[in-house]
matplotlib code that plots the C-alpha trace (Angstrom):
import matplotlib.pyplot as plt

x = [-20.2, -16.4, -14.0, -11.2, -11.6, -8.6, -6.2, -3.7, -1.0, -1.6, -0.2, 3.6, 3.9, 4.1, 0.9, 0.1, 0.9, -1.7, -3.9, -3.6, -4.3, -7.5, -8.6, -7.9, -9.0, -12.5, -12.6, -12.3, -14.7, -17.6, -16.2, -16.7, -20.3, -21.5, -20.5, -22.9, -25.6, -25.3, -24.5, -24.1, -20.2, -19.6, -19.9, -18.1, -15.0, -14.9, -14.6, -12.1, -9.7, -10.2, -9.4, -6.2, -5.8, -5.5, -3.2, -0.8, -0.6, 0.0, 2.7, 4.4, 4.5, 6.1, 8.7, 9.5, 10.2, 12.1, 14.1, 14.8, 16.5, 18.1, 16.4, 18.3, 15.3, 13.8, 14.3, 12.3, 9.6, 8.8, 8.7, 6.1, 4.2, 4.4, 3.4, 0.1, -1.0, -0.3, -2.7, -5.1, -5.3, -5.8, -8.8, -10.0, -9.5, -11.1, -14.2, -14.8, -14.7, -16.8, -20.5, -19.0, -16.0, -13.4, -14.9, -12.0, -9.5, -9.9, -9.7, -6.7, -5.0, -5.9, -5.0, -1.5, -1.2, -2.5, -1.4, 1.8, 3.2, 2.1, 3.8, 6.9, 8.3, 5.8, 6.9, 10.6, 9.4, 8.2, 12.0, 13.4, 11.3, 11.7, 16.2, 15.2, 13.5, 16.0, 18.8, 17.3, 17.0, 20.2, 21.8, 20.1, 21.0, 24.6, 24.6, 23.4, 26.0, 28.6, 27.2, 27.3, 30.7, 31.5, 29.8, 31.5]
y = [5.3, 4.8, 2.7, 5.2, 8.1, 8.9, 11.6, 13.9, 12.4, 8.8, 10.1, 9.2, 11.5, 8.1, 8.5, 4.8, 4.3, 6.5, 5.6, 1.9, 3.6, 5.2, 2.4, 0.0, 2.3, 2.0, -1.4, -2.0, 1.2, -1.0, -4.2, -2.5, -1.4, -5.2, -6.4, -3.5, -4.8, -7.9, -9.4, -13.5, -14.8, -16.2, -13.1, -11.2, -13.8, -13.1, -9.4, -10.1, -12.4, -10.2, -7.1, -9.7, -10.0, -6.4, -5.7, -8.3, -7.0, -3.4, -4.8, -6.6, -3.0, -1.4, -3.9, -4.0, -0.6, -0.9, -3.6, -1.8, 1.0, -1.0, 0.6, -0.3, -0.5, -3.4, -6.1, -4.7, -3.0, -6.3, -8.2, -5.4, -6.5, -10.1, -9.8, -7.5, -9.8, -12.6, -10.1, -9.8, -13.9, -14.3, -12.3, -13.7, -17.4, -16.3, -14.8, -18.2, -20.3, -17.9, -16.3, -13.1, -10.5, -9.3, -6.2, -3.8, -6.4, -5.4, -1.5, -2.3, -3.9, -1.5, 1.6, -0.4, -0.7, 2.9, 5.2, 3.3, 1.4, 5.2, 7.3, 5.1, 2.7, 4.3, 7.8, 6.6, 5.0, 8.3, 10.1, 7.6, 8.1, 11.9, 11.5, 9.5, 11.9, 14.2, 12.4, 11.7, 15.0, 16.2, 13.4, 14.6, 18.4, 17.0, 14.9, 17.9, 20.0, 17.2, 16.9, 20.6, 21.0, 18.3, 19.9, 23.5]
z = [7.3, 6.1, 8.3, 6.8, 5.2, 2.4, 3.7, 2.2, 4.5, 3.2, -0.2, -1.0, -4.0, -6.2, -8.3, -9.1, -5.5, -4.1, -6.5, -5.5, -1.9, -2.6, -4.2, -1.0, 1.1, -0.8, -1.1, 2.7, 3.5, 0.8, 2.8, 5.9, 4.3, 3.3, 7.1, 8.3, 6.1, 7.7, 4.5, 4.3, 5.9, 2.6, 0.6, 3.5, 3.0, -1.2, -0.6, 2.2, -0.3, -3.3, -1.0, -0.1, -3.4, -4.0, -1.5, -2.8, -6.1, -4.8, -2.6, -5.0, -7.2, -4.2, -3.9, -7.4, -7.5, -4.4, -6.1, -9.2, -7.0, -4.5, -2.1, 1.1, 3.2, 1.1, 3.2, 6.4, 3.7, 2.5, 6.0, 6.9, 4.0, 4.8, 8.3, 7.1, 4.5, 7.4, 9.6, 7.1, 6.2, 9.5, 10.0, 7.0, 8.2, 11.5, 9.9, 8.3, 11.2, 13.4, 12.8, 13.6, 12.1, 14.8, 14.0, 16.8, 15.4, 11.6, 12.5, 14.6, 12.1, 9.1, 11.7, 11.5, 8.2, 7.3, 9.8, 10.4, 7.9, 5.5, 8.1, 8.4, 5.7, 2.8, 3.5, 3.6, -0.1, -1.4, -0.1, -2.5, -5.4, -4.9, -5.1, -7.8, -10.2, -8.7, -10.1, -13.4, -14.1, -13.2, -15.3, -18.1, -17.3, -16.9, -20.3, -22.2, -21.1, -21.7, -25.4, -25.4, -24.7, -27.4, -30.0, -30.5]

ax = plt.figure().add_subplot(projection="3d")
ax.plot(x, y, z, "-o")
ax.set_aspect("equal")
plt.show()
């Protein structure tokens, strides 16, 4: 059984983005998996920190990205971030001090991140990528008809 099934309206549009997505999204179903099988806490913890791991490196994409645009939402995209990595080190420090995984607190906090934070400041990311392909292309539809006009 998954914990979350990959949806159409997790996708942003931004292919290494969504492929990041999927990817997370099967890393926490397999984690999700292993703590079904009753696999051993320490084991459990190593998935949880690489999954970490993973989620840190995709942020850090996103915000660079978001940087290189000046994206004027960057500030309050990144803060998200930091507050569900902060989420997720938390259930992961929990899990190692207790015998048992917060099982309704992990899906509360991955329904945040994935159903939220997608919806809102991801979807808001994709709108930017989107005006900016758009205004690649019409700067280069705009040089070539400036180098056009130059050349006759």
């Amino acid at each position: 059984m998954e914990l979350i099934e990959w949806s159409d309206k997790f996708a942003t549009g931004i292919p290494d983005i969504d492929s990041e997505h999927e990817g997370l999204i099967a890393s926490i179903n397999a984690f999700y998996l292993k703590q079904n099988e009753n696999s051993n806490k320490d084991e459990l913890v190593n998935i949880l920190n690489n999954i970490y791991g993973s989620i840190h490196s995709h942020f850090m994409l996103e915000e660079r990205l978001m940087q290189k645009n000046g994206y004027a939402e960057y500030e309050d995209h990144k803060d998200d971030h930091a507050r569900l990595l902060d989420d997720l080190r938390d259930i992961t420090t929990d899990l190692e001090h207790t015998s048992q995984l917060d099982e309704e607190l992990l899906k509360a906090k991955l329904n945040d991140w994935f159903l939220i934070h997608f919806k809102t400041f991801d979807s808001r990311l994709h709108k930017l990528e989107q005006l900016i392909a758009s205004n690649k292309k019409n700067q280069k539809g705009f040089f070539s008809r400036i180098k056009k006009l130059f050349s006759k």
